[in-house]
Steps between C-alpha positions, in 0.01 A plus 500: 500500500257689734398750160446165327260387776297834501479504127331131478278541785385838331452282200312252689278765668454662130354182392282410744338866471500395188268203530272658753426810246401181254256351724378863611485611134285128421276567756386832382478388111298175553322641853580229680566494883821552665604407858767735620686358851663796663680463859283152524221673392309413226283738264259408205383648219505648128784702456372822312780741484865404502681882510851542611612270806093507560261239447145505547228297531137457575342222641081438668587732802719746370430709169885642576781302618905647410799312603858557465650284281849467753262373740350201312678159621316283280190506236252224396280540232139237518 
């Protein structure tokens, strides 16, 4: 029963990776902005480059912003 747990919540995870790779991905075809919240943090911008577990961005006060993807709670794209 405890395998069966792990595998679904692996499942779950997979698919909500899944979803933020969409919105990543959709921000960096149509360049439209992207608010990141990490750790109640929040972080906007273009996303540029999505390599790996990396993301990056670039928004009016940074030309160079990389996040891990693992660390991203939530994304919201304007």
């Amino acid at each position: 029963m405890l395998t069966a747990a792990v595998a679904a919540d692996s499942l779950l995870i997979g698919k909500e990776n899944d979803l933020m790779k969409e919105l990543l991905e959709a921000s960096q075809i149509e360049k439209k902005s992207v608010n990141l919240f990490i750790k109640g943090q929040s972080i906007g911008g273009v996303v540029t480059k999505i390599a790996g577990d990396m993301v990056e961005l670039r928004n009016r006060e940074f030309s160079r912003i990389v996040v891990r993807m693992e660390a991203i709670d939530g994304a919201a794209m304007n």
